[in-house]
N, C-alpha and C positions, 0 to 999 in steps of 0.2 A: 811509383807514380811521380808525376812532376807536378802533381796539385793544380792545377789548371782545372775550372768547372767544365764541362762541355756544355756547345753550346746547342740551342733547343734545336736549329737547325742538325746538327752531330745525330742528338738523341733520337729524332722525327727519322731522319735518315737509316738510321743502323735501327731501329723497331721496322723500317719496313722494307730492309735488308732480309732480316729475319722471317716477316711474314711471306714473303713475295720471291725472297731471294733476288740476283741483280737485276735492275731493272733501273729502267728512262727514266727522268724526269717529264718527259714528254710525254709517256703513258699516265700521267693523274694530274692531265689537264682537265677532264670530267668527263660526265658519259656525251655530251654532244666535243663533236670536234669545232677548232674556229670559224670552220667555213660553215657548219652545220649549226652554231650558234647565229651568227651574221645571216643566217637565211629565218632563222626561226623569229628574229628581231624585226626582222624586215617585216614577216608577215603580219607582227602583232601591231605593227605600226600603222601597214598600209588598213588593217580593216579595222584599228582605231578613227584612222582618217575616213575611211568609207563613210563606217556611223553616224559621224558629223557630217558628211557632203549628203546623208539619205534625208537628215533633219532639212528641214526646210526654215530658213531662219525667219526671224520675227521682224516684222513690216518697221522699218522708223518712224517713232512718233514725237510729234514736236505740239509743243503747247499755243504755238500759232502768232506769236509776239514779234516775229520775227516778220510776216508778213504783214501782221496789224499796224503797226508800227512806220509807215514812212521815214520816219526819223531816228530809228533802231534806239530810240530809249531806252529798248529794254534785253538790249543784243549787248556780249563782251565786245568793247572795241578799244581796250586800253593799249596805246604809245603810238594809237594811229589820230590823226589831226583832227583837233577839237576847235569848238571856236569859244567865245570866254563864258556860256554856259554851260561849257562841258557837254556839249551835242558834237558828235564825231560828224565828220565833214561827209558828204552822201556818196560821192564819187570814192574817196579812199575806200569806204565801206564796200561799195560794188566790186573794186581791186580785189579787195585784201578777199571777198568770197568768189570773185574768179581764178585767184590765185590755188585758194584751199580747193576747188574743184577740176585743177589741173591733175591738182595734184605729182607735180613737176617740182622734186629738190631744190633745182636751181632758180626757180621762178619766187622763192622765198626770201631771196636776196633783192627781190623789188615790192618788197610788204610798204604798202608808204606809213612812214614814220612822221611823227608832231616834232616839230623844231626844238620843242625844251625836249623833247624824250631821252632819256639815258638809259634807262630800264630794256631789259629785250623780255620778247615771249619763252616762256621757257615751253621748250621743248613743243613748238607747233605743230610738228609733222609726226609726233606719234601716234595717231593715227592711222598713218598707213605703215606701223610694221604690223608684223605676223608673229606670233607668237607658236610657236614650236611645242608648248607643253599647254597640254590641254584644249576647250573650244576657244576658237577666236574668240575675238570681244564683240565680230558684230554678230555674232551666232546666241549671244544672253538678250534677255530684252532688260529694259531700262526705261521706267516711270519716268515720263518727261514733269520740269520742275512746274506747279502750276503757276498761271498764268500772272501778268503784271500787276491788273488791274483786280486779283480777284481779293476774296476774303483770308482765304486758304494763305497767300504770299503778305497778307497784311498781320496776319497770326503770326508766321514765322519772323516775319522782321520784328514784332515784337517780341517775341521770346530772344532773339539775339542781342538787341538792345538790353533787356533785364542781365543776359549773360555780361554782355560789357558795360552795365553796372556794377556787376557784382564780380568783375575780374579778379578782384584784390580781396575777398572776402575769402577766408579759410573755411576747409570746407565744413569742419567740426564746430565751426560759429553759426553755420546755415541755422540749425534750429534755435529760434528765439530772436534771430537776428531780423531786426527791421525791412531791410530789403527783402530777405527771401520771403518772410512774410505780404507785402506789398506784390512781389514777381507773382507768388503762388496767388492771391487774390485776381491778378489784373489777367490771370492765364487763364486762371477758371472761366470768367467773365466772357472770354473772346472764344469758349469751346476747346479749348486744351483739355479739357477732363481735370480729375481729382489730381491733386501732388502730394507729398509731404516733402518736408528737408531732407528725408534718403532720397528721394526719387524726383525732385529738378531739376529740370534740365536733363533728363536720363533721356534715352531712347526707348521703342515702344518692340524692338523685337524681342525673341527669348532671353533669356538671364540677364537683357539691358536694367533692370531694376534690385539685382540680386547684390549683394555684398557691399562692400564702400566704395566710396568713391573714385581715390586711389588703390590700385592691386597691389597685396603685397612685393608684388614684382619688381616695382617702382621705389619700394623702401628697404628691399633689404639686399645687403651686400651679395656680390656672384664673384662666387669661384670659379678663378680660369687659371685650373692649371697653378703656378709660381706665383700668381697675381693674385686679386684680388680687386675688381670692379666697384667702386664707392656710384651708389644713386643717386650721390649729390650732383644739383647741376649749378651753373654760374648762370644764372637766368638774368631777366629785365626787372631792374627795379620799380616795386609798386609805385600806385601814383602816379605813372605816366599816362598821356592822352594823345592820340594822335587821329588826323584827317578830323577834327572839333570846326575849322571854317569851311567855307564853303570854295574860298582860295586853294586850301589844299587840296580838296576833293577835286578838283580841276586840273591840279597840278599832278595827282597821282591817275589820273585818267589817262593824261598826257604823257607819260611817264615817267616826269622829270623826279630828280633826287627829293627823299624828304625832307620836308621843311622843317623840322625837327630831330635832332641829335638823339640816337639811343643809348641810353644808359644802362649797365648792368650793376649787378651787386658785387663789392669786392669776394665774397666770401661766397661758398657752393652750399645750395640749401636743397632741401628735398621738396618731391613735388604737395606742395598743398593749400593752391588755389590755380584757378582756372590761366591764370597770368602763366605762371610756368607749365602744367600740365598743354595748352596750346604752345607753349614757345619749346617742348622738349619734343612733339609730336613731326613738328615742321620739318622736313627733310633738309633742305636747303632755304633754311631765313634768307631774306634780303640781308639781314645786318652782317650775314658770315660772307658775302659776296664783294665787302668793301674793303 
């Protein structure tokens, strides 16, 4: 023998040699042939698509702010023309929703724009793609947000507000901690139900209340292969504030650059406070765009 290992291909080959005696490679493509697989696919496709065309999809429902509203107060209309209250111009507004109801690629390239705006929409027209795997998006229904003026929207902006208070608060400081104490009081008070320091700011469907805060997922190293993935991230240094006057809030409507410099941390730390767990979640930061 000339020591050479044989390889698994060799061995596969000559065991089914043996069994079969010669034969094709072409014979243990499987029991359907290509053409007989390609028609079997098709079918399972086309009376997947059936079952969603026999659903009858769910009516859109809109909170109604949009018509209440003459002056779209309470409508997205950020890097389209504001005037120095930050009320988007009434005319652009009509555009920019005859435009989305063309719904025409091309007619996105006359969105009107505010004069400081630098910023663009990301991704406007997605919308109208189709997604291939699974039911569309307009076939789920979806809780429209409640309304401007109500109690419901005056709840939620205060709980976001205690969150960006308490950005910079680690999470294992929550209990005993001043703040979360005051958030947990001032949330009761406005009909949020019971909290503890686990359950702050958690969400209200299944296992939203279960485990900590951070998943182990987030803190422990991944094996990939030769490497070796660290959870550390280079996040934004606490302590920072941003849209505090009512100048910038005008200027990020508009969507001009921020008026403020972001800072990060020299050094990569793990996620544990809300500052990095929001800043590691964001797909595409503004700050990674510059």
């Amino acid at each position: 023998m000339d020591g050479r290992i044989p390889s698994r291909r060799s061995v596969i080959a000559a065991a089914m040699f043996v069994r079969f005696g010669a034969v094709e490679a072409a014979d243990f493509v499987g029991p359907l042939t290509p053409q007989q697989r390609q028609r079997r696919v098709f079918e399972r496709r086309r009376d997947a698509a059936q079952a969603e065309l026999d659903n009858d999809p769910p009516e859109p429902m809109t909170n109604g702010d949009e018509d209440r509203y003459p002056d779209r107060r309470a409508s997205f209309s950020k890097t389209l023309p504001h005037n120095p209250l930050g009320e988007v111009d009434p005319d652009a507004y009509r555009q920019w929703l005859a435009i989305l109801l063309s719904g025409d690629p091309a007619r996105f390239a006359e969105v009107p724009r505010d004069s400081e705006a630098v910023e663009r929409l990301n991704n406007p027209q997605a919308t109208y793609a189709i997604d291939l795997v699974g039911p569309d998006a307009t076939a789920l229904s979806l809780a429209p947000p409640p309304p401007f003026a109500s109690q419901e929207a005056a709840a939620e902006m205060a709980e976001l507000y205690w969150l960006a208070l308490m950005r910079d608060v680690p999470f294992r400081e929550y209990a005993g901690h001043p703040l979360a104490t005051a958030a947990m009081g001032d949330l009761r008070a406005i009909g949020f139900g019971e909290f503890t320091p686990a359950t702050l700011f958690r969400g209200e469907t299944a296992g939203d209340r279960r485990g900590p805060f951070v998943s182990q997922l987030l803190l422990r190293d991944i094996p990939y292969g030769l490497k070796t993935v660290d959870q550390r991230f280079r996040v934004p240094t606490r302590g920072q504030s941003f849209l505090t006057t009512f100048d910038a809030w005008v200027a990020c409507q508009r969507g001009a650059h921020p008026q403020r410099q972001l800072y990060f941390d020299d050094e990569p730390r793990y996620v544990a406070s809300y500052r990095e767990l929001i800043a590691t979640s964001v797909f595409r930061p503004l700050w990674t765009r510059r």
